[in-house]
C-alpha positions in Angstrom: 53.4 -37.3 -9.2 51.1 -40.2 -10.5 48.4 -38.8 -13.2 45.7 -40.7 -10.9 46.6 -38.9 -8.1 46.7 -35.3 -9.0 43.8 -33.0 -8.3 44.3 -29.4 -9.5 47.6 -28.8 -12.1 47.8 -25.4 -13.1 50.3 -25.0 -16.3 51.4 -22.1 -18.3 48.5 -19.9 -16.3 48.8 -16.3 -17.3 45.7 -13.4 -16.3 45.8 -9.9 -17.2 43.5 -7.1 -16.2 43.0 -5.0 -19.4 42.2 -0.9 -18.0 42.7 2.6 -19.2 46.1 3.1 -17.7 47.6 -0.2 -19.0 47.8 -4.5 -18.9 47.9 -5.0 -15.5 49.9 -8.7 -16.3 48.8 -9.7 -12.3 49.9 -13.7 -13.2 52.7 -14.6 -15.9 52.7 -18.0 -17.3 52.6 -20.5 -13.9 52.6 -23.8 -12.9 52.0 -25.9 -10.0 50.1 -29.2 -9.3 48.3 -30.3 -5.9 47.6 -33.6 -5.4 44.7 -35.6 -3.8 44.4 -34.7 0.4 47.9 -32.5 0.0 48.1 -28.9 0.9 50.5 -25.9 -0.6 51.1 -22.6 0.4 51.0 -19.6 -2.3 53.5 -17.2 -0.8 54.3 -13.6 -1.5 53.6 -10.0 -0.6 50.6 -8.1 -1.1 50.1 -7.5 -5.2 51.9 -10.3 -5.8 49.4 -12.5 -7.7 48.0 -14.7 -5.0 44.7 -13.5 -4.9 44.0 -13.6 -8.9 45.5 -17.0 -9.5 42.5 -18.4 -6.8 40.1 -16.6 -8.7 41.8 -17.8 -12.0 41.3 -21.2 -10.9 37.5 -20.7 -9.2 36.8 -18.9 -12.9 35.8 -15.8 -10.8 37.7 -12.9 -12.5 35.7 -9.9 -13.6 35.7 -9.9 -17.0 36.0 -6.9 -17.6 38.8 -6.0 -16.9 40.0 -9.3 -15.9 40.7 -12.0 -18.7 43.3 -15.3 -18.6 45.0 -14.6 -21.6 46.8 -18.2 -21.8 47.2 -21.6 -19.9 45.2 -24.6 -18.4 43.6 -25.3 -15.1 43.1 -28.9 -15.3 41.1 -30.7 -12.4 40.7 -34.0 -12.3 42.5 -34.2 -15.6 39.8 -31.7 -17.5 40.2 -28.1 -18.0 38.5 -25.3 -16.4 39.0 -22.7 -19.1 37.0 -24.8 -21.3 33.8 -25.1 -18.8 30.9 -22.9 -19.4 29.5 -20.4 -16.6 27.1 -22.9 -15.8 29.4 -25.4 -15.6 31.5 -23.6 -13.3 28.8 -22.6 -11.2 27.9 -26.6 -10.3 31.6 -27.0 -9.3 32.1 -24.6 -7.3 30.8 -25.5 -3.9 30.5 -28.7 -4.5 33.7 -29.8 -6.3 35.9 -26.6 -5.0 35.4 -23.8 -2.8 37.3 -20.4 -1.2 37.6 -19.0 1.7 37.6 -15.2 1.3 39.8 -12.7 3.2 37.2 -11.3 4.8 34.0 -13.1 6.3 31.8 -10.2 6.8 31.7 -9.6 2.5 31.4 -13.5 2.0 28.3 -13.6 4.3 24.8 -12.2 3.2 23.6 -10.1 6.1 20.0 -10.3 5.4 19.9 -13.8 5.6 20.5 -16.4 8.5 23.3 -17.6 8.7 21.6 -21.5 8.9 20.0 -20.5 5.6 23.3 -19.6 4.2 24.4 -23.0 5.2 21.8 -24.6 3.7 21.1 -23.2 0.1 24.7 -24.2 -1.1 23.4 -27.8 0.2 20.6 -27.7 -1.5 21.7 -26.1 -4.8 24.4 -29.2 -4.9 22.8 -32.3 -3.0 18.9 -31.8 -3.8 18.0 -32.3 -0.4 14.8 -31.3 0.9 14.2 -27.5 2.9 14.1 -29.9 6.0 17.3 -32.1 5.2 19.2 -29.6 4.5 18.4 -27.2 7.6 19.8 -30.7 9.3 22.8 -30.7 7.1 23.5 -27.1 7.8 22.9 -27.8 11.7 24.9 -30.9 11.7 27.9 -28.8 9.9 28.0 -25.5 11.9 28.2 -27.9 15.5 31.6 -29.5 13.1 32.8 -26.2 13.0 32.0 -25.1 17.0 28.8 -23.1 16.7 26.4 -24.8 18.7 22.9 -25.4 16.1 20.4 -23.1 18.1 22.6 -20.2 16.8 21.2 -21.5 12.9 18.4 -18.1 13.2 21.0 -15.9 13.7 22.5 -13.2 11.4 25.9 -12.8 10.7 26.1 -9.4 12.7 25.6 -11.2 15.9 28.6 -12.9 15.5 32.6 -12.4 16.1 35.0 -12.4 13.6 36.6 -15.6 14.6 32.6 -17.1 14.6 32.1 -15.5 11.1 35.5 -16.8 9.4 34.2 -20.5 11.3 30.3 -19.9 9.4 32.6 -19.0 6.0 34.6 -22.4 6.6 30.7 -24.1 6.9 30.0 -23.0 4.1 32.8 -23.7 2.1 32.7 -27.1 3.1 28.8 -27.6 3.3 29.4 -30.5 0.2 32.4 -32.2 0.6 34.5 -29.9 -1.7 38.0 -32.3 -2.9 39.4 -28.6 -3.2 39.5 -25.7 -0.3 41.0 -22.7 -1.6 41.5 -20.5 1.8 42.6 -17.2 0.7 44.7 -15.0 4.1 41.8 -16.8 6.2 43.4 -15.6 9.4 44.2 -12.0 8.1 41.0 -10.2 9.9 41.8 -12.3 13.2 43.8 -11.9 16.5 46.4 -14.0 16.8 44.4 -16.5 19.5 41.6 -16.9 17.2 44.3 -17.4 14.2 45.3 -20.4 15.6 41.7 -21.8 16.4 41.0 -21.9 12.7 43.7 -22.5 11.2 43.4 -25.7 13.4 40.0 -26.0 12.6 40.8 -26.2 9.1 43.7 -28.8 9.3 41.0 -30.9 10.7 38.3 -30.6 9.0 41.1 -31.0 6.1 42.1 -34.7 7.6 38.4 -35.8 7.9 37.5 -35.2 4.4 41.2 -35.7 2.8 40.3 -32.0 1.1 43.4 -30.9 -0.6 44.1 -27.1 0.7 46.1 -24.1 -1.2 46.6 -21.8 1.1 47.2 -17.9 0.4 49.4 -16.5 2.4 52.1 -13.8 3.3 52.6 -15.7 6.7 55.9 -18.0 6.6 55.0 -19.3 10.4 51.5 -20.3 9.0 52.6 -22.4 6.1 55.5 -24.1 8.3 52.8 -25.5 10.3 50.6 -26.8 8.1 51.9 -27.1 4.1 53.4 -29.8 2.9 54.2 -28.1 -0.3 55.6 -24.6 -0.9 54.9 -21.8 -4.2 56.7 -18.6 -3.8 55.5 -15.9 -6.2 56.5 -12.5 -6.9 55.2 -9.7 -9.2 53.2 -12.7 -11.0 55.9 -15.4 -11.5 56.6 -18.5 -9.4 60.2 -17.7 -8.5 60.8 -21.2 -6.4 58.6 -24.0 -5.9 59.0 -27.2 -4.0 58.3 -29.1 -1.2 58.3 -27.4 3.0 61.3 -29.3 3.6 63.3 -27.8 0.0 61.8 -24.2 0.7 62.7 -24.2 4.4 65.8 -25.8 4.7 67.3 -24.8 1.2 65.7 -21.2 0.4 67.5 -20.5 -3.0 66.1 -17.4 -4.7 67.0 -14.1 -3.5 63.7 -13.5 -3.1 63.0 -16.3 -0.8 66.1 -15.9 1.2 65.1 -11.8 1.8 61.8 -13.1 3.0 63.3 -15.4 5.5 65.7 -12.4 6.6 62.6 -10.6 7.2 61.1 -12.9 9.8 62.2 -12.4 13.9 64.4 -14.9 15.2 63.7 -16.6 18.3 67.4 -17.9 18.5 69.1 -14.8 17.9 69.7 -11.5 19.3 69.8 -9.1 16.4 69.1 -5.5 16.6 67.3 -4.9 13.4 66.4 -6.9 10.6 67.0 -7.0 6.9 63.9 -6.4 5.2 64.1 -6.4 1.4 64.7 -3.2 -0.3 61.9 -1.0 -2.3 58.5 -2.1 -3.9 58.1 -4.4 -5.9 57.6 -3.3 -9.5 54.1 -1.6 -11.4 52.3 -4.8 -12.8 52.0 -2.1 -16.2 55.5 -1.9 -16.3 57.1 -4.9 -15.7 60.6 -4.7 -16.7 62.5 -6.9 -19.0 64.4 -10.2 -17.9 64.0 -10.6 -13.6 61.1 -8.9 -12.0 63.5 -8.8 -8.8 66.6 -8.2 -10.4 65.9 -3.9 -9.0 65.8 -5.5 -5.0 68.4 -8.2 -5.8 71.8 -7.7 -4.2 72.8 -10.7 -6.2 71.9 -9.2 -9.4 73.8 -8.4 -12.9 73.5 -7.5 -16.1 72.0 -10.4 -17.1 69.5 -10.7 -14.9 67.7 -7.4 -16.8 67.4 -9.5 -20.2 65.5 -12.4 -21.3 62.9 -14.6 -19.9 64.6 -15.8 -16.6 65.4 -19.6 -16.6 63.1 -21.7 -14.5 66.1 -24.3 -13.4 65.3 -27.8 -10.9 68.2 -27.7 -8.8 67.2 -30.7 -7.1 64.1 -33.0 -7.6 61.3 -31.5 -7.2 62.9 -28.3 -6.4 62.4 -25.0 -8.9 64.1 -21.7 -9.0 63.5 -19.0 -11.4 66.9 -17.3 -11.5 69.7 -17.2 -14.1 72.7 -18.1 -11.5 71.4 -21.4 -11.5 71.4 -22.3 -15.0 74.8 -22.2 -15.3 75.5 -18.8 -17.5 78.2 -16.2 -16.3 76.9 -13.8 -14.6 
């Protein structure tokens, strides 16, 4: 990818949540890079990593427990780690925002939802109380609430209409970066589809690039270009929809496919993975998977697992593509 054209590149990223029972090690040493108006899926089941390595990147992990022990998150060619709070407070809204799993805890219910709206405007634009009101009004009719609703608090609305007030707001400024974090999770699956076509939309209008968290394989078939599949904190395979979906290569990746219904096919069960993934305290040496893998050997269990391009652009963290005897 051309320097010029790459947003967000996230290299050697590692966060750990220091508590009484142990390192939780929640991210271990990732990398991934998004360019300008692209969008990428961050894959995986729940514990997985997804949710820390957005709030790695937004600088919003509690500290304490919460600390990124290693690694750069460069945007626009500077890094993040080396921003001050203050810093990171003036990009965020206005350079890069998030979409939180749930609306009703990213929405202030003593406050109107217009005036919501409207103080990330001002905070960022230095409009005027009246210009931004406009603003605010101008953006929730974008997102299909209709502007006399602006006086209204968040309890009058639906979940679908919250989630659509969250996207307002995380778009209020013109962000080049929308983290949306399982922004369908809370949703029907009608109301799933409205959004997530709202936000392709809005995406397109503004060329935002988009990483999308997500344990939802149909969701990031319809609208990422680029796939990151990550497991107990590790990018296991990384590439682009068509390398992910057409040539799934990690035995990780392929159970997760083996998991999902299909249409085609009469089968009369199907093959989820077997048992949990491991205790972030205790991770064990050499393949987090190796335990689930049907695939695995011996030497799976030692080492740091080779992170191998089997075909341009295409990355797999697993030794039986680096060539060693297994």
């Amino acid at each position: 990818m051309e320097t010029k054209n790459k947003l967000l590149e996230v290299k050697d990223l590692s966060i750990h949540y220091f508590t009484d029972e142990g390192v939780v090690r929640a991210v271990n040493n990732i990398d991934f890079e998004l360019a300008r108006g692209e969008t990428m899926g961050l894959v995986g089941e729940t514990g997985a990593g997804k949710t820390t390595t957005a709030r790695g990147i937004m600088g919003l992990v509690p500290n304490p427990p919460g600390r990124v022990v290693s690694g750069e998150i460069l945007f626009e060619g500077k890094d993040l780690l080396n921003a001050s709070k203050l810093q990171m407070r003036l990009h965020r809204g206005k350079d890069f925002s998030m979409i939180f799993q749930d609306p009703m805890t990213s929405l202030n219910p003593i406050l109107t939802v217009g005036d919501q709206i409207a103080e990330v405007i001002r905070l960022h634009e230095k409009l005027s109380h009246k210009d931004a009101n406009r603003k605010a009004a101008e953006i929730l009719e974008m997102v299909g609430i209709p502007a006399e609703r602006m006086s209204e608090y968040p309890h009058q609305f639906s979940g679908g209409m919250k989630q659509r007030i969250v996207i307002a707001i995380a778009l209020a400024c013109n962000p080049s970066l929308l983290i949306a974090d399982e922004p369908t999770t809370a949703l029907d699956v009608t109301i799933q589809a409205q959004v997530l076509e709202l936000i392709e939309q809005l995406k397109r209008k503004f060329n935002t690039s988009l990483l999308l968290i997500t344990h939802d394989l149909g969701v990031v078939a319809e609208v990422c270009s680029k796939v990151a599949i990550i497991y107990a904190g590790e990018i296991v395979e990384y590439g682009t929809l068509k390398h992910i979906y057409e040539n799934p290569s990690h035995p990780y990746t392929i159970g997760l496919f083996g998991s999902i219904p299909n249409l085609n096919e009469t089968v009369h069960r199907l093959s989820p993975i077997p048992g949990l993934m491991p205790d972030p305290t205790k991770l064990p040496d050499g393949c987090a998977f190796a335990e689930r893998c049907s695939q695995a050997c011996e030497a799976c269990g030692k080492g740091v697992m080779p992170y191998v391009e089997i075909e341009p652009g295409h990355m797999v963290r697993c030794i039986k593509f680096a060539g060693k005897e297994c």
